[in-house]
C-alpha positions in Angstrom: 42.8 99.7 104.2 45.6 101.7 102.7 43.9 104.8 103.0 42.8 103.8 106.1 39.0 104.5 105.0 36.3 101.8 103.6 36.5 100.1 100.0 32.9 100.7 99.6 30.9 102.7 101.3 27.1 103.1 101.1 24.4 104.7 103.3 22.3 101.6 103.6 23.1 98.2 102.5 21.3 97.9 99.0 23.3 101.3 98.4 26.4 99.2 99.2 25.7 96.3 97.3 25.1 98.4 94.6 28.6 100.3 94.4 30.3 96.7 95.1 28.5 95.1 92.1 28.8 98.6 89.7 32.8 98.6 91.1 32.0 102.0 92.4 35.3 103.0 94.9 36.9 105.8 95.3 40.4 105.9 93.6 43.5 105.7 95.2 45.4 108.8 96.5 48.3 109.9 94.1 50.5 109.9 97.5 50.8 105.9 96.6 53.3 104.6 94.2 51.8 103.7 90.4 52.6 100.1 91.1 50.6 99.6 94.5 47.6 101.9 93.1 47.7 99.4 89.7 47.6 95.9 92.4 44.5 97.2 94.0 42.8 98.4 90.7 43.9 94.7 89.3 42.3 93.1 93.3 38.8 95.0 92.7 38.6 94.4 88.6 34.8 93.4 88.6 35.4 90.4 85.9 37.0 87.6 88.2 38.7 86.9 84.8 40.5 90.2 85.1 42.1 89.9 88.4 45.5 88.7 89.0 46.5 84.8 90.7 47.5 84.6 93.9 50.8 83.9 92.6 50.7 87.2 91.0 49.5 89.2 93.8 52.3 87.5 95.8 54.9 88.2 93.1 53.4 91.8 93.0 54.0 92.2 97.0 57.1 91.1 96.9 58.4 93.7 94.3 56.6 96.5 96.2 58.0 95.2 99.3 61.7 95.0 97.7 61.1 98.7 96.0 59.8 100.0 99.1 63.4 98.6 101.1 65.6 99.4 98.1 64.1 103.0 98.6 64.4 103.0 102.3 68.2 101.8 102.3 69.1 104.3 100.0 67.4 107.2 102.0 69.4 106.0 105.3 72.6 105.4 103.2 72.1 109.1 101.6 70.8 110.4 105.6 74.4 108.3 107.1 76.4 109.8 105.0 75.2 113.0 105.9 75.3 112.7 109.2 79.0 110.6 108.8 80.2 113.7 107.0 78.7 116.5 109.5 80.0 114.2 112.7 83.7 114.4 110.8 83.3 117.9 110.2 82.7 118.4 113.7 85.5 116.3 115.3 87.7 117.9 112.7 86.8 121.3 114.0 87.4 119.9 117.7 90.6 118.8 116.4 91.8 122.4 115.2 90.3 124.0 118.8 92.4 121.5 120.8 95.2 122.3 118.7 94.7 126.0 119.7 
């Protein structure tokens, strides 16, 4: 769903069932964080054994989640301050024109 294309894709069903069962997908794009691409590898390990709780997926969302709005917040705080700064420059220069 991420990459907004199919899991597993085959052109018939036994061709499907057989990439499912061989754990035949294609890999995720390098665009995605390390951590996200490592939760969906864990979420299609073929060994049941090998694949994380529920509890861990959850805890594993959550991080991403808080990572992803940690990284957002600091983008917007680094963009506002930016912007902060060029709005003072610009009043500051309307400033010195009035006083003219």
């Amino acid at each position: 769903m991420a990459c907004l294309k199919k899991t597993f894709d085959g052109s018939n069903l036994p061709a499907l069932v057989n990439k499912i069962v061989k754990g035949q997908f294609t890999p995720i794009k390098q665009n995605f964080t390390q951590e996200f691409r490592n939760l969906i590898s864990n979420l299609l390990q073929r060994n049941a054994d090998m694949r994380p709780t529920a509890k861990e997926v959850k805890r594993d969302v959550i991080n991403l989640l808080n990572k992803l709005h940690l990284d957002r917040y600091h983008i917007w705080n680094k963009n506002h301050h930016e912007l902060t700064t060029a709005n003072d420059m610009y009043l500051g220069l309307q400033k010195d024109e009035d006083a003219e």
